[in-house]
VOMI-409932 format. One record per residue: x negated, y, z of N, C-alpha, C in turn; residue in three letters. Coordinates in pm, whole numbers, padded with zeros to 5 digits, always signed. Each point is the difference from the previous one (the first is absolute). Example, Ala and Ser with C-alpha at 12.3 -4.5 7.8 and 13.67 -1.06 7.14 Angstrom:
<atoms>
-01319-00569+00780+00089+00119+00000-00090+00120+00000ALA
+00035+00105-00072-00082+00119+00006+00077+00109+00073SER
</atoms>
This chain:
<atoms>
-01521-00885-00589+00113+00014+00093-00024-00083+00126UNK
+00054+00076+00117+00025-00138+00138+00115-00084+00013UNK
-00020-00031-00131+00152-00103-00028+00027-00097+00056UNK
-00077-00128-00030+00012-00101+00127-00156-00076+00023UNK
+00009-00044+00084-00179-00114+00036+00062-00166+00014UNK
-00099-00052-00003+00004-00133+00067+00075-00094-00117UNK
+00042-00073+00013+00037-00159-00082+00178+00011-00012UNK
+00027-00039-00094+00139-00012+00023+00048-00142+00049UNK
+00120+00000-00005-00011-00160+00108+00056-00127-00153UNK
-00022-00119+00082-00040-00094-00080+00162-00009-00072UNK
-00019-00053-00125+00135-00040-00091+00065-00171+00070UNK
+00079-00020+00030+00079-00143-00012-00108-00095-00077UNK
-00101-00048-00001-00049-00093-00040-00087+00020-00117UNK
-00060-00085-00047-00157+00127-00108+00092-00092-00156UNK
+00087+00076-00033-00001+00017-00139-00088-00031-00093UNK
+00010-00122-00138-00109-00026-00071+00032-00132-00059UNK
-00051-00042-00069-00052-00130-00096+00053-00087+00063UNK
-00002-00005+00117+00013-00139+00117+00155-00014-00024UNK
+00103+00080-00002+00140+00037+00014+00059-00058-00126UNK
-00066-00077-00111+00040-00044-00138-00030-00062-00015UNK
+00057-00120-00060-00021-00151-00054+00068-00089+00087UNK
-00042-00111-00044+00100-00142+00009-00049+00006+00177UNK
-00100+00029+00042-00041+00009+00174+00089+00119+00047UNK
+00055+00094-00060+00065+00138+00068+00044-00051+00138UNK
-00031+00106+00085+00039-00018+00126+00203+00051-00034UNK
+00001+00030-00043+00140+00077-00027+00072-00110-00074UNK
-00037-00009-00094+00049-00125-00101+00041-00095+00103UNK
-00139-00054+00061+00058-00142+00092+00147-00024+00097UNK
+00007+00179+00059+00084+00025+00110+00111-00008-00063UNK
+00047+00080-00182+00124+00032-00055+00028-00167-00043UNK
-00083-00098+00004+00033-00178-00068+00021-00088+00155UNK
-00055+00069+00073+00005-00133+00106+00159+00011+00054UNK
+00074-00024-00109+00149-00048+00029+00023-00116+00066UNK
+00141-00094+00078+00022-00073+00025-00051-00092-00073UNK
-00017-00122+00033-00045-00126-00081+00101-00052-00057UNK
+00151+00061+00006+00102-00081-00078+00010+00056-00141UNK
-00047+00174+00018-00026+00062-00148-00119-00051-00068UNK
+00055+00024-00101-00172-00077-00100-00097+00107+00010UNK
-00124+00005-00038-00092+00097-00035+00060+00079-00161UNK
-00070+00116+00042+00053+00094-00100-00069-00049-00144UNK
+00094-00009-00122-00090-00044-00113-00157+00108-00066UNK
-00069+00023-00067-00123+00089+00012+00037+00096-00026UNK
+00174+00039-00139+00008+00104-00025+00040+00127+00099UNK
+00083-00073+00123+00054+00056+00130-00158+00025+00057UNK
-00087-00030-00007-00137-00026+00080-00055+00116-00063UNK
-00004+00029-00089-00058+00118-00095+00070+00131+00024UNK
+00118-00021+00014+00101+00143+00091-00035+00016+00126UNK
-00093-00104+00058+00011+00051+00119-00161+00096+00064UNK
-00074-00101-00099-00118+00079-00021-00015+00113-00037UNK
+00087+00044-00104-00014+00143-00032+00031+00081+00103UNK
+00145-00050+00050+00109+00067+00154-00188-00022+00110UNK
-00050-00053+00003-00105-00009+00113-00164+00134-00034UNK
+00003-00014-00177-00053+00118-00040+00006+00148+00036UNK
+00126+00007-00077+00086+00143+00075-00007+00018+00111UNK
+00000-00080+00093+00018+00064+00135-00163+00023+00018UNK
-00097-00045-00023-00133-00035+00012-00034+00133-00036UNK
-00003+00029-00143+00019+00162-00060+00045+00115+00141UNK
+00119-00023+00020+00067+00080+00103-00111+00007+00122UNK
-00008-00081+00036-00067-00012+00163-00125+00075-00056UNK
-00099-00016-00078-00115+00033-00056-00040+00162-00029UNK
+00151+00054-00004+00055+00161-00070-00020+00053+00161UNK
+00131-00082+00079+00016+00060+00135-00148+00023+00072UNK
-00098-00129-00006-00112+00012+00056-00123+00138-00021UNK
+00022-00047-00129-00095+00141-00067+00047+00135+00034UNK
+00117+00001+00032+00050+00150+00052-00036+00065+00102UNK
+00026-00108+00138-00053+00020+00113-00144+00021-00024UNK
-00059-00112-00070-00152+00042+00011-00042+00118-00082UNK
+00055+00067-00078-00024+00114-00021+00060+00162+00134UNK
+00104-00064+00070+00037+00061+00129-00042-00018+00076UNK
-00130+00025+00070+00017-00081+00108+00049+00066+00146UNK
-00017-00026+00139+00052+00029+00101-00033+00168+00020UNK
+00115+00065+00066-00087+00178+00033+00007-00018+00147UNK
-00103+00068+00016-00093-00037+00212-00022+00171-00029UNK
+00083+00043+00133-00072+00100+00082+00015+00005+00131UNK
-00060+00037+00083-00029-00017+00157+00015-00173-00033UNK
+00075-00051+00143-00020-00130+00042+00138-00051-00082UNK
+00036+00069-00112+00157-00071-00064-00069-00050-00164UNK
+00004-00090-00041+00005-00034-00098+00145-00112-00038UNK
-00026+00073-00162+00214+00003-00041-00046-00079-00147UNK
+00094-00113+00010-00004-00046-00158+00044+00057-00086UNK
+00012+00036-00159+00075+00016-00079+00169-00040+00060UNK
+00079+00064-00040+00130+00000+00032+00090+00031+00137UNK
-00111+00049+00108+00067-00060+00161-00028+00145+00023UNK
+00069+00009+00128-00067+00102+00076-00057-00011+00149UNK
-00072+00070+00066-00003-00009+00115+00003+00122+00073UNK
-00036-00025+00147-00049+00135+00069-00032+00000+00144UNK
-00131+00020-00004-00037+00031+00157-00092+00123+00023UNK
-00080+00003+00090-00106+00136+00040-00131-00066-00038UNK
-00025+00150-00005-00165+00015+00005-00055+00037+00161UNK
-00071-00072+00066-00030+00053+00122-00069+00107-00004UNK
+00017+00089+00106-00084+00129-00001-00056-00004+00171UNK
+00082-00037+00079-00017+00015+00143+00080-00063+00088UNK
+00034+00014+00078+00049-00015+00189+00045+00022+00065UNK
+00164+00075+00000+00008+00069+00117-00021-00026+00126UNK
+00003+00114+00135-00009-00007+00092+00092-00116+00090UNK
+00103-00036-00083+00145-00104+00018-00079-00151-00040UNK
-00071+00008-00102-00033-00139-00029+00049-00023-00147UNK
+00104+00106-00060+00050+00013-00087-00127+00015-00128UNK
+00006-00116-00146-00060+00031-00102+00027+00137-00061UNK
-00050+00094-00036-00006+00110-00102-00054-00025-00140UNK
+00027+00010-00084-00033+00017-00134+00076+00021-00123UNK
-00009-00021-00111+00023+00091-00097+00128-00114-00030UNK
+00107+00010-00004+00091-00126-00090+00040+00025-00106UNK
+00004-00144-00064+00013+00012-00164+00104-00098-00026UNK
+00083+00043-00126+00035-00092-00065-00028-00022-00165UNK
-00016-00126-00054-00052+00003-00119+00098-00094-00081UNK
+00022+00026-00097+00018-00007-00108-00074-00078-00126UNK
+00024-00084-00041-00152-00045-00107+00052-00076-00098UNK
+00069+00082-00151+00047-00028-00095-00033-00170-00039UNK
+00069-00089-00124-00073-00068-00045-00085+00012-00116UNK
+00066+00141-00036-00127+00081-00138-00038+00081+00047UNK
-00170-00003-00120-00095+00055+00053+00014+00158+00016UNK
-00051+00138+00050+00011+00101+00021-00076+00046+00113UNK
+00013+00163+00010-00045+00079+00126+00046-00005+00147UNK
-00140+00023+00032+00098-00070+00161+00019+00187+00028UNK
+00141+00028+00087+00056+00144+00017+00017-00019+00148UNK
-00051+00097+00095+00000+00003+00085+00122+00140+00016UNK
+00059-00018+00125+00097+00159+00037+00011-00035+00130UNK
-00040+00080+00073-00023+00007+00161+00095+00115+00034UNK
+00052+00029+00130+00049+00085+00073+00017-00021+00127UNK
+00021+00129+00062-00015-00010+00155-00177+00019+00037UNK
-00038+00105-00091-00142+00005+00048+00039+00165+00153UNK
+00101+00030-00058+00041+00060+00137+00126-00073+00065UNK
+00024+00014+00101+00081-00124+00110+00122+00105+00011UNK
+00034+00091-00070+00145+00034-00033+00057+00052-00069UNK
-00088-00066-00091+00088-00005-00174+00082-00105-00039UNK
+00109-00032+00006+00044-00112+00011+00038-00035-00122UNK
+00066+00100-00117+00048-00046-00121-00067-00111-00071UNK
-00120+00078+00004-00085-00101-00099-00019-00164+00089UNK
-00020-00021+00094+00022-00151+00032+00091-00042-00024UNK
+00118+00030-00032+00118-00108-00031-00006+00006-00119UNK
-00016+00102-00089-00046-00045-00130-00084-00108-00081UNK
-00104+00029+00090-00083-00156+00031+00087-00132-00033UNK
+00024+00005+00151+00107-00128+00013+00053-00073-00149UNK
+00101+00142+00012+00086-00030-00096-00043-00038-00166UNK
-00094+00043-00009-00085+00022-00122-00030-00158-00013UNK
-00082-00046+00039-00063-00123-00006+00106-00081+00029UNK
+00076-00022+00098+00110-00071+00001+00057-00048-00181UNK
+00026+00096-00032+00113-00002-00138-00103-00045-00152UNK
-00145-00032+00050-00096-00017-00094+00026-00179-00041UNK
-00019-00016-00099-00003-00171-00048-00101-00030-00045UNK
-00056-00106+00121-00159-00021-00011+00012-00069-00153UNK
+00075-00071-00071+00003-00055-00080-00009+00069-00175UNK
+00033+00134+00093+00055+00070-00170-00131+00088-00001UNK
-00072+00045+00111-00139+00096+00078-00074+00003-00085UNK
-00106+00069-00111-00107-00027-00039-00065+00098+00106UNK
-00099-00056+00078-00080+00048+00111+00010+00000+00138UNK
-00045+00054+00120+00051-00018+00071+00023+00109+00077UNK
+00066+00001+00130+00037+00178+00038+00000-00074+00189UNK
-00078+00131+00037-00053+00012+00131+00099+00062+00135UNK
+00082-00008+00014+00085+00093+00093-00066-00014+00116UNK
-00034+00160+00061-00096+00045+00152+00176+00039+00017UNK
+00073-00033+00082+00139+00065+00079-00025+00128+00054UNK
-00108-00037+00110-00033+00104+00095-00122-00009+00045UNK
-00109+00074-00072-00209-00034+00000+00061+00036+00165UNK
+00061+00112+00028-00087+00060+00157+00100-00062+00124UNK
+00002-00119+00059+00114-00078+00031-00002+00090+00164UNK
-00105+00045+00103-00033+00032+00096+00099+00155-00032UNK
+00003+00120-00080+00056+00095-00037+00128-00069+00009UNK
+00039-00081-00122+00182-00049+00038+00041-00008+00116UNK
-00127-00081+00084+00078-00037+00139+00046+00124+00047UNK
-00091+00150+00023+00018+00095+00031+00092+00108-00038UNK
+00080-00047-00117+00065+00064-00064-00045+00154-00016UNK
-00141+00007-00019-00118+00095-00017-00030+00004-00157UNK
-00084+00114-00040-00061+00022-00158-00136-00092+00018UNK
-00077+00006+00152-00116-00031+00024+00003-00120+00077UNK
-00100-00081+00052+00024-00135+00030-00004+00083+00165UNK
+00082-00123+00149-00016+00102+00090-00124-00098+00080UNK
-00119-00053-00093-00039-00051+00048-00138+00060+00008UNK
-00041+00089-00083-00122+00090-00009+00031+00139-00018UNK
+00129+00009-00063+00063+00148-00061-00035+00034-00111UNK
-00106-00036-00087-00051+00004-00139+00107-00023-00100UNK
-00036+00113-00065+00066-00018-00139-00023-00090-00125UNK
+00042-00086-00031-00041-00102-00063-00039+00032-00129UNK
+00108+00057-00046-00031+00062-00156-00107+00114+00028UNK
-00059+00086+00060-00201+00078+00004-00067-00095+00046UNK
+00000-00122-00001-00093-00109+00052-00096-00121-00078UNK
+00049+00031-00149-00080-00134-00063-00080+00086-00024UNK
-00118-00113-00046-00025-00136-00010+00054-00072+00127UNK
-00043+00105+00106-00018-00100+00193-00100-00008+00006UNK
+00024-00121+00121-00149+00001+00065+00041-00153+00108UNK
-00134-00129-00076+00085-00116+00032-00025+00004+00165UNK
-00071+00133+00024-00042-00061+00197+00087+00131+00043UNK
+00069+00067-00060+00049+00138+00054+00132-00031+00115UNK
+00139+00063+00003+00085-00019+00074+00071-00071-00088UNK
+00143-00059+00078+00062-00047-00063+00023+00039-00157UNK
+00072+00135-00005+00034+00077-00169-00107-00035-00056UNK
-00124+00021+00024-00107-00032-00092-00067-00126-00055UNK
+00033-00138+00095-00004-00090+00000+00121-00033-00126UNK
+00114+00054+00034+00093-00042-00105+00000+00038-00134UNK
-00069+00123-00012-00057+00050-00146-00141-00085-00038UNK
-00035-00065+00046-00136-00014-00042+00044-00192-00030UNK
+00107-00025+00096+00046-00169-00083+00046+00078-00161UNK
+00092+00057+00006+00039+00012-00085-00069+00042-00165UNK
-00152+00070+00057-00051+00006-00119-00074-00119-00051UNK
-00076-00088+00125-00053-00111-00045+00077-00129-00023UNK
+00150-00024+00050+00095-00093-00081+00072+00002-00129UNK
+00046+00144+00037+00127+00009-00054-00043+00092-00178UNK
-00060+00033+00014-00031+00143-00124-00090-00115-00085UNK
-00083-00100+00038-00056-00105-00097+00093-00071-00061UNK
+00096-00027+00040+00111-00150-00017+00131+00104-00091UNK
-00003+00153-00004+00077+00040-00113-00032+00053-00105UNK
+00088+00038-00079-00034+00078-00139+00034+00094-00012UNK
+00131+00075+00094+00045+00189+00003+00065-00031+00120UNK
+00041+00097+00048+00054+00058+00123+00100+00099+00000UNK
+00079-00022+00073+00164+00101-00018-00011-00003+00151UNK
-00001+00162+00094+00024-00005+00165+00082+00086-00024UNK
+00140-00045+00047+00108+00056+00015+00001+00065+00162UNK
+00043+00111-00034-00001+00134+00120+00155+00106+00015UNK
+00007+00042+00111+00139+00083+00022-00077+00135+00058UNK
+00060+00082+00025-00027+00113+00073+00006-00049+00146UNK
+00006-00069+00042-00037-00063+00176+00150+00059+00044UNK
+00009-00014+00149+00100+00008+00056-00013+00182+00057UNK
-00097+00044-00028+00030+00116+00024+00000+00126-00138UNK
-00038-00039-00135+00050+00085-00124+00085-00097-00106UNK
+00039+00085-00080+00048-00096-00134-00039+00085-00102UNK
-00073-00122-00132-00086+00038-00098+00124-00032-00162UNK
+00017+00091-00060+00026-00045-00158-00045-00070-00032UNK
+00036-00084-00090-00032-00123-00044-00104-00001-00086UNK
-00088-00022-00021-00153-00015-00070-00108-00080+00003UNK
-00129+00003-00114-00094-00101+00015-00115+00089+00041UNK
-00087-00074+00048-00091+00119+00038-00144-00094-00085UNK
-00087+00051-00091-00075-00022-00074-00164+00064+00024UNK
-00060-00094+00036-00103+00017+00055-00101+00089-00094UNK
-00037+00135-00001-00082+00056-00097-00091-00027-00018UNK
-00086-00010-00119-00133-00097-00003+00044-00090-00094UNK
+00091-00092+00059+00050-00121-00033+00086-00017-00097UNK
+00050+00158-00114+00159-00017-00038-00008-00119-00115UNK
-00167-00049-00074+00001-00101-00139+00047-00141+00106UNK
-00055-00024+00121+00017-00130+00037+00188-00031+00053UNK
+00008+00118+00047+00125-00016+00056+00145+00113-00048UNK
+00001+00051-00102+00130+00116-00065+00045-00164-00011UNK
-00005-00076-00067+00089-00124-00087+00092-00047+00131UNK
-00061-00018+00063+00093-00051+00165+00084+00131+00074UNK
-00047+00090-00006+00044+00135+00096+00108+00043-00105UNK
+00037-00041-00142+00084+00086-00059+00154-00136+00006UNK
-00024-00152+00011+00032-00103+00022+00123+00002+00124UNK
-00074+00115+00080+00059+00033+00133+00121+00021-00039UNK
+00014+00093-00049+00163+00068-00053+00073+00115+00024UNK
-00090+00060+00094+00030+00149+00040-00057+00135-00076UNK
+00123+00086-00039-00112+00135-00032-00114+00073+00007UNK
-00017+00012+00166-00128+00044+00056-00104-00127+00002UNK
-00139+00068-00049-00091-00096+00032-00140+00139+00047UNK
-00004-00044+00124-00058+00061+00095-00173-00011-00039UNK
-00089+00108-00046-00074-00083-00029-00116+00059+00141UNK
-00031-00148+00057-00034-00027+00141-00163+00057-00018UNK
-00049+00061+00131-00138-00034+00000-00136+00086+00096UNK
+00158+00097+00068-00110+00076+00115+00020-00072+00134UNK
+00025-00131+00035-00048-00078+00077-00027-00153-00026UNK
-00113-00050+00091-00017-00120-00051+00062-00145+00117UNK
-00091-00135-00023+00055-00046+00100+00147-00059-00009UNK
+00019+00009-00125+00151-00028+00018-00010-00214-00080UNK
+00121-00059+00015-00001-00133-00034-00025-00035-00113UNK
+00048+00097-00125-00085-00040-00129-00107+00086-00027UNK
-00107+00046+00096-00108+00010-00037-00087-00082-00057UNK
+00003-00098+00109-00130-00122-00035+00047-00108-00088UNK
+00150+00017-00047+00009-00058-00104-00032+00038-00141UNK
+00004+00181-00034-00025+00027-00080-00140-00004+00003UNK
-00104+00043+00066-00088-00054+00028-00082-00154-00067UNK
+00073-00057+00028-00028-00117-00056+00039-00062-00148UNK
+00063+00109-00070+00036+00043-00148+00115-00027-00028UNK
+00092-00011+00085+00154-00115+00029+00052+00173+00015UNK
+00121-00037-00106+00152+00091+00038+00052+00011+00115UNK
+00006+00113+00056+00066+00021+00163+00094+00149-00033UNK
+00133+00017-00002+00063+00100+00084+00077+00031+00123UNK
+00066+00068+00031+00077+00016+00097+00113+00040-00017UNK
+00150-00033+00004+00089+00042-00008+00069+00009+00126UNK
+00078+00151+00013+00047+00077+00087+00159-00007+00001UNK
+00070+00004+00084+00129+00052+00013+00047-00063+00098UNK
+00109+00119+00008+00081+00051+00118-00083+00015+00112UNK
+00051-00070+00161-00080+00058+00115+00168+00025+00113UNK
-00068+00045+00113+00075+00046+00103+00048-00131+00055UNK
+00073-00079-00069+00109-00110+00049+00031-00106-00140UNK
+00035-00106+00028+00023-00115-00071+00104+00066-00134UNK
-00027-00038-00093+00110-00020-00088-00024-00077-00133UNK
+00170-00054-00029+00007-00102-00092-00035+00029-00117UNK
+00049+00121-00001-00075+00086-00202-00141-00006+00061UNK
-00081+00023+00093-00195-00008-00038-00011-00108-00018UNK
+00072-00088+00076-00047-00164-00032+00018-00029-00157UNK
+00139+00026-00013-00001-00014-00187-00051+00018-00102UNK
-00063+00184+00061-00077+00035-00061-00189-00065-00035UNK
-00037-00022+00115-00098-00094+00042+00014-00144-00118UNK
+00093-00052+00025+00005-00129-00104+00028+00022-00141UNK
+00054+00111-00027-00041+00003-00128-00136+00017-00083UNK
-00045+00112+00081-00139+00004-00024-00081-00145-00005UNK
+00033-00045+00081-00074-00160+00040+00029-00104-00121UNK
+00116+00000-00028+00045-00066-00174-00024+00050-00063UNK
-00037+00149-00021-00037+00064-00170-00120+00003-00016UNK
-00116-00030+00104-00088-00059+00003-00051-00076-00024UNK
+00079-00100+00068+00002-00151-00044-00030-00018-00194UNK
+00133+00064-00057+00018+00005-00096-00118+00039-00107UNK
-00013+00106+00092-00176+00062-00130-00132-00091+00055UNK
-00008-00045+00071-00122-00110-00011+00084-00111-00047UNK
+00067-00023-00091+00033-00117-00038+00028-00109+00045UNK
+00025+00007+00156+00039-00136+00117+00119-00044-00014UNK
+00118+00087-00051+00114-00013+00010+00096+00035-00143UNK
+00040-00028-00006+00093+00008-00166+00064+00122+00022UNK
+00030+00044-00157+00016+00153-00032-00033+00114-00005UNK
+00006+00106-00072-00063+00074-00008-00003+00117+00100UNK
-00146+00049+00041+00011+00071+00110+00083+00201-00059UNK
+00053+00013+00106+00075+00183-00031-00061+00088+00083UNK
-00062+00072-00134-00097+00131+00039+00086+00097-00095UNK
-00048+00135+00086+00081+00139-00067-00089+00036-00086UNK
+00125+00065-00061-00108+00111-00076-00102+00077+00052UNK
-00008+00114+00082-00084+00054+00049+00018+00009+00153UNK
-00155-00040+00081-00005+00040+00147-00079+00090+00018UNK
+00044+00098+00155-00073+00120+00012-00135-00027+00086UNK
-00096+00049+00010-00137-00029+00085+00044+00121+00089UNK
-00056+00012+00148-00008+00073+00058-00126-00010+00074UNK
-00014+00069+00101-00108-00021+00099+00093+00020+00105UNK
-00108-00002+00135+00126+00011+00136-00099+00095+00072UNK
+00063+00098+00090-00008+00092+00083+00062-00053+00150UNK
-00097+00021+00108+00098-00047+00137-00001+00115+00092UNK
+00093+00051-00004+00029+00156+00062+00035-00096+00173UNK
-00074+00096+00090+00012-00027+00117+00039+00121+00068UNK
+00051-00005+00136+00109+00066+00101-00114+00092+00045UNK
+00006+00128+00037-00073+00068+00085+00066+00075+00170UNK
+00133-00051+00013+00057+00024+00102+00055-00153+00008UNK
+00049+00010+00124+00089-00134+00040+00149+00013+00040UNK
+00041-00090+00029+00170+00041-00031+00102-00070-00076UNK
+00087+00041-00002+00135-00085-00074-00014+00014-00167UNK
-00010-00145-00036-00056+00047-00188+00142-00036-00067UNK
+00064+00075-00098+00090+00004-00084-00036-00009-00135UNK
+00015-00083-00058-00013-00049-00159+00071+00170-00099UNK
-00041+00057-00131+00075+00100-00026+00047-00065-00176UNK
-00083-00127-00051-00026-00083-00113-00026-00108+00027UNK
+00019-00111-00121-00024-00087+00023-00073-00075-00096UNK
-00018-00160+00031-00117-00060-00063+00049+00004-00142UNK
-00109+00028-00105+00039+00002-00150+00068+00138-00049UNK
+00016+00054+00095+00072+00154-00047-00121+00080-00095UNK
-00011+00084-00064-00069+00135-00067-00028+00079+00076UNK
-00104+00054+00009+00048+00131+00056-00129+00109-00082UNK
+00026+00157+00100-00089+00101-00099-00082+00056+00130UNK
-00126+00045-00038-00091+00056+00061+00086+00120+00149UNK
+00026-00045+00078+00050+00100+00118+00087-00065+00006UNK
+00099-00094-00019+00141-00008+00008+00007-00111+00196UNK
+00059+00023+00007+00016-00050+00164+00000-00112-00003UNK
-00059-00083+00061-00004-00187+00014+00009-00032+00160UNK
-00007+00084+00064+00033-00044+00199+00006+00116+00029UNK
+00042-00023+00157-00032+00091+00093+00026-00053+00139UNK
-00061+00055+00093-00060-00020+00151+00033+00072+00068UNK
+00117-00048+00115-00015+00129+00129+00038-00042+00100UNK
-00017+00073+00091+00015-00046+00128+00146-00039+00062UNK
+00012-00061+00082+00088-00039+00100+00140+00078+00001UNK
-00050+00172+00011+00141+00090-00006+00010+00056-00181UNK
-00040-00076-00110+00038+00035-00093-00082+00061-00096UNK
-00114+00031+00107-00079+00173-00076-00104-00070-00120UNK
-00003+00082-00109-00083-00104-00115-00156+00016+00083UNK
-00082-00122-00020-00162+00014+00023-00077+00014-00117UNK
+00061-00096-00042-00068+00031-00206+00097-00042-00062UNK
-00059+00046-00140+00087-00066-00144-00136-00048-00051UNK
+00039-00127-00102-00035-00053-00023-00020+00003-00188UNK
-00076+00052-00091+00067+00037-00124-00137-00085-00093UNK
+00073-00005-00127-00089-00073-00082-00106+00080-00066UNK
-00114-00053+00032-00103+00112-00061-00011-00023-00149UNK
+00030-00045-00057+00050+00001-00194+00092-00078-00054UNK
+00036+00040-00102+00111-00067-00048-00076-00134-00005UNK
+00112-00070-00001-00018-00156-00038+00184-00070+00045UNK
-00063-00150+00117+00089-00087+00032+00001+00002+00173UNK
+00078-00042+00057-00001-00053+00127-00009-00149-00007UNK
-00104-00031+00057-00006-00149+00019+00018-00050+00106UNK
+00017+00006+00112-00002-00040+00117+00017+00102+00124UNK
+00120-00021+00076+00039+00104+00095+00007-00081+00136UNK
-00027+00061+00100-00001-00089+00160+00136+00024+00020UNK
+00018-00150+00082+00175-00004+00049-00023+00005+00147UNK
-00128+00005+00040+00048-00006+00201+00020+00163-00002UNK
+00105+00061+00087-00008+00113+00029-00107+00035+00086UNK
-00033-00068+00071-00125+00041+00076-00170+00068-00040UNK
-00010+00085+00021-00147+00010-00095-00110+00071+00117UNK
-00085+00005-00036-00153+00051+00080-00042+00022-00091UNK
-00098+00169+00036-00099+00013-00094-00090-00062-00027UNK
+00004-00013-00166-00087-00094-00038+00048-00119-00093UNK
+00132-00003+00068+00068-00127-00085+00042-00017-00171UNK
-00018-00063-00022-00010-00031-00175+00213+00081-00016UNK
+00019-00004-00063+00128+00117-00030+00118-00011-00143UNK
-00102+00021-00046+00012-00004-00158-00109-00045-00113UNK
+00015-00091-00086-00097+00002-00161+00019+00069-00076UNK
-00012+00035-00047-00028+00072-00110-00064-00043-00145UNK
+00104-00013-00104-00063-00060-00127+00010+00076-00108UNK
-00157+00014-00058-00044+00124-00101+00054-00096-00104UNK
+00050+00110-00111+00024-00064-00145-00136-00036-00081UNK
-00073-00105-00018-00134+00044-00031+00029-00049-00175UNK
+00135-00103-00061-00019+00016-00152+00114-00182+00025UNK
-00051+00006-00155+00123-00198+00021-00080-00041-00071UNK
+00031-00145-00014+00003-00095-00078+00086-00094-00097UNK
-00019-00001-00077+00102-00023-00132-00061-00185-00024UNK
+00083-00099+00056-00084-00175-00073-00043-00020-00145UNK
</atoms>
């Protein structure tokens, strides 16, 4: 595991042999009473030695703990057992003078466990999943923690500024971009810290995602194919019906983690605009998680059966005013109507229909469209899974 490195920090004083007998440093301090009290007779002297034992025992327990914990370091933050912290990973410079890089906050139980990373904001207007973040780690007790947990708020901070999917500082899409490239543009620079800091220093990966500000997605995990022995145990953890199983593009943020033999999914929902049910939704996932790697007390809630799909991305061949005809998570059957497109005075340009039965996963909310533009998903029934 990338559980923790380095030394844990020193105990209150070195516990041992020295701490007992008629020399006790403790003993001396509990007798050196006023000179008008007498000295304690030996049998009082013998209570106190033991009282100087016990604690000796104690300090000796506490010590060995830490030193079996010791400190967790990634980028330039290293966190003791019990604390938290949080700063950046540098990546760059802006043109302002302004630092860019990745910010973190950490978490770092005082028992031992997996370190869990959950990032969001790898697009700059998904917003649910960063306050989930927040909120997530906030409500964690470093004290009760076995392990430690990584919160990325927002990997693509240049995109936030822009209130963009893409950073507006190269235009690259962050998620078709790993590994990177440590001499490339900015986006690539920021994928390529991230594989050589951040993907060593964890043990799985959760990147929480929305349908961006221009679609909204049903709620789902998306499960990297290839990958389902390393990662079904985490993707079913998620808590949603659909589990998307991912894999006709690459480049995405838990690539190079799975890659590196580490659990990575992606969980999806909502999109278009802020809301308090995705955020909720978002944190639950984030605690029932918690729960099945064993970081957090109680037992994690999985269904009976989830459906697998694949995804289809039906794109616009006219441009024009787009009207939703279904929505995210709906059914539908081979022909049945899912949009339509027309012009200015009304007149239809296309319809938009599902080429097989399955699900709707994801529908665009800007009315605006150009040919070409992504439209609709499309999710094949491909079978389930039963835990």
């Amino acid at each position: 595991m990338a559980r923790r490195s380095g030394q844990g920090p020193p105990a209150a004083g070195q516990p041992g042999t020295e701490w007992i007998g008629e020399n006790n440093t403790l003993v001396k301090l509990l007798t050196s009473l006023p000179v008008q009290i007498a000295p304690p007779p030996i049998s009082d002297r013998a209570v106190l030695e033991r009282i100087a034992a016990i604690i000796a025992g104690v300090l000796a327990r506490i010590r060995s703990t830490f030193e079996r914990i010791p400190m967790y370091s990634i980028g330039s933050l290293t966190v003791a057992p019990g604390e938290r912290a949080q700063g950046l990973i540098p990546v760059g410079t802006s043109t302002y003078g302004v630092e860019l890089g990745i910010p973190l906050i950490v978490v770092n139980g005082v028992q031992d466990g997996p370190v869990l990373c959950v990032d969001a904001g790898v697009h700059g207007d998904e917003y649910d999943g960063q306050e989930a973040i927040r909120r997530a780690l906030a409500e964690l007790d470093p004290a009760t923690l076995r392990g430690t947990v990584v919160g990325i708020p927002c990997m693509n901070t240049p995109a936030f500024e822009a209130a963009a999917r893409a950073s507006g500082i190269d235009h690259l899409n962050l998620n078709r971009i790993f590994p990177g490239d440590a001499e490339g543009s900015y986006s690539q620079r920021l994928a390529a810290t991230f594989v050589e800091q951040v993907v060593p220093a964890v043990d799985a990966l959760v990147d929480l995602h929305t349908g961006g500000a221009y679609g909204e997605i049903a709620p789902l995990v998306i499960l990297q194919g290839g990958y389902e022995d390393l990662a079904t145990d985490l993707a079913l953890a998620a808590g949603h019906e659909l589990v998307w199983k991912g894999g006709k593009w690459g480049g995405t943020v838990r690539h190079p983690v799975l890659a590196a033999g580490k659990p990575a999914i992606t969980i999806e929902c909502g999109g278009a605009t802020y809301r308090e049910t995705n955020v909720e939704h978002h944190l639950h996932s984030i605690r029932n998680i918690l729960r099945r790697l064993g970081m957090t007390d109680g037992e994690p809630e999985l269904r009976d059966t989830y459906t697998t799909v694949s995804g289809t991305f039906a794109r616009s061949a006219a441009g024009g005013f787009f009207v939703a005809r279904a929505e995210p998570g709906e059914t539908c059957k081979e022909g049945d109507l899912i949009a339509t497109i027309t012009d200015h005075y009304g007149n239809t340009l296309e319809e938009v229909s599902a080429p097989q039965d399955g699900i709707v996963l994801w529908v665009r909310r800007i009315r605006t469209v150009r040919p070409g533009d992504e439209v609709v998903i499309f999710g094949e029934v491909l079978g389930e899974i039963r835990p």
